[in-house]
C-alpha positions as CSV (number, residue, x, y, z in Angstrom):
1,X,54.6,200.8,134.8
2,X,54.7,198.7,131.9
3,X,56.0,198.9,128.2
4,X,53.9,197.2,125.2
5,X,54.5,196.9,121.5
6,X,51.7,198.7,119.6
7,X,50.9,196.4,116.5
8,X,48.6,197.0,113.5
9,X,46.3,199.6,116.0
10,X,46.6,197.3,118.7
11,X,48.8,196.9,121.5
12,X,50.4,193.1,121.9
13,X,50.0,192.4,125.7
14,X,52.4,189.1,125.3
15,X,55.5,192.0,124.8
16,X,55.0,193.6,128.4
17,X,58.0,194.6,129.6
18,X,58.0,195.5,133.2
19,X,59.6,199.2,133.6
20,X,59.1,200.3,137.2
21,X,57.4,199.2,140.1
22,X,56.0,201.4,143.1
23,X,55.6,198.6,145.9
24,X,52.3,199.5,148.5
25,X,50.8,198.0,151.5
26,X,47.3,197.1,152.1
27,X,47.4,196.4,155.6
28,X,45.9,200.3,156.1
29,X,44.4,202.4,154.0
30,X,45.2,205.5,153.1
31,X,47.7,208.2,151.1
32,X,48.6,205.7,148.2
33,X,46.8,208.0,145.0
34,X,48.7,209.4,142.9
35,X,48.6,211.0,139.4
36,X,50.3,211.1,136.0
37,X,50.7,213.9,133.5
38,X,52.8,215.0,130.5
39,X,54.8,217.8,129.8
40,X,55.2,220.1,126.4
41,X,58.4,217.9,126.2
42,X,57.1,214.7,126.4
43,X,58.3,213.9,130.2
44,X,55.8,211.9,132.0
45,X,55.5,212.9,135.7
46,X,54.2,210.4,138.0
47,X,53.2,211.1,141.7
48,X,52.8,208.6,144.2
49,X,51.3,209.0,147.9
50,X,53.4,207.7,151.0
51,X,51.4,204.4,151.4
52,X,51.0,205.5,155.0
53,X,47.7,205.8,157.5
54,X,48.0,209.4,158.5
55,X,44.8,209.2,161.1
56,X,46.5,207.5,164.0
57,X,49.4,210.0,164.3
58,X,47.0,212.7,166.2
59,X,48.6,215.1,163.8
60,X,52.0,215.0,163.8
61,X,54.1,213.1,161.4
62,X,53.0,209.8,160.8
63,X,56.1,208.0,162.4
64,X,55.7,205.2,164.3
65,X,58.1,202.5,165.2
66,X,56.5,200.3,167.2
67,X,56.6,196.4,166.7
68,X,53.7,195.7,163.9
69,X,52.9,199.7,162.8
70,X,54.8,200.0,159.4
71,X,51.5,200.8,157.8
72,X,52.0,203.9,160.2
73,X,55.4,204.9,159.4
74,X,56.4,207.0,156.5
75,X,59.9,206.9,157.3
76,X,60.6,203.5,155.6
77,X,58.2,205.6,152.3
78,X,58.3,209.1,151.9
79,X,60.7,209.6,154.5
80,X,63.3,207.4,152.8
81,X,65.2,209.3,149.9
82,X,65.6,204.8,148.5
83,X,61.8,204.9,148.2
84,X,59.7,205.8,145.3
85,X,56.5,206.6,147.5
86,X,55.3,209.9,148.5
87,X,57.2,211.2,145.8
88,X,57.0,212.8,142.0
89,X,58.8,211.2,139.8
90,X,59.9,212.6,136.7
91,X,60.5,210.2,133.5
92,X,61.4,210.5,130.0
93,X,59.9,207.8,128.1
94,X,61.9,208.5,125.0
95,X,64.2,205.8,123.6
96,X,65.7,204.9,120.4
């Protein structure tokens, strides 16, 4: 997520400053959509899928902590309170 100055009805892309980043993994595919939405108060809520490959878990949890399956683990992503994935995050965007 990214901040830019909006100058004469344009915004200057050279005054990106970086606000927060949601790190993923393309090694699998899978559960990394997400959404965004505002509130009547301005809040922007953001949610972010687990970044993990649900299809390999024979329908349990997808944890997996064998050598070389992180892309099959969500407890190092939604499983991890530290982590931002598989999560909604709530964010006022006001400053001053």
């Amino acid at each position: 997520m990214s901040r830019f100055k909006f100058l004469n009805g344009k915004f200057d892309l050279e005054s990106e400053q970086l606000i927060l980043v949601v790190p993923t993994q393309r090694d699998e595919c899978c559960h990394t959509g997400g959404s965004i939405e505002f509130d009547s108060n301005g809040n922007l809520y953001l949610s972010t899928g687990d970044d993990t490959n649900p299809f390999e878990s024979n329908g349990f949890a997808p944890i997996d902590e064998r050598s070389g399956r992180s892309p099959f683990d969500a407890q190092g992503t939604s499983g991890n309170a530290n982590d931002m994935r598989g999560a909604i995050l709530r964010i006022n965007p006001h400053y001053s």
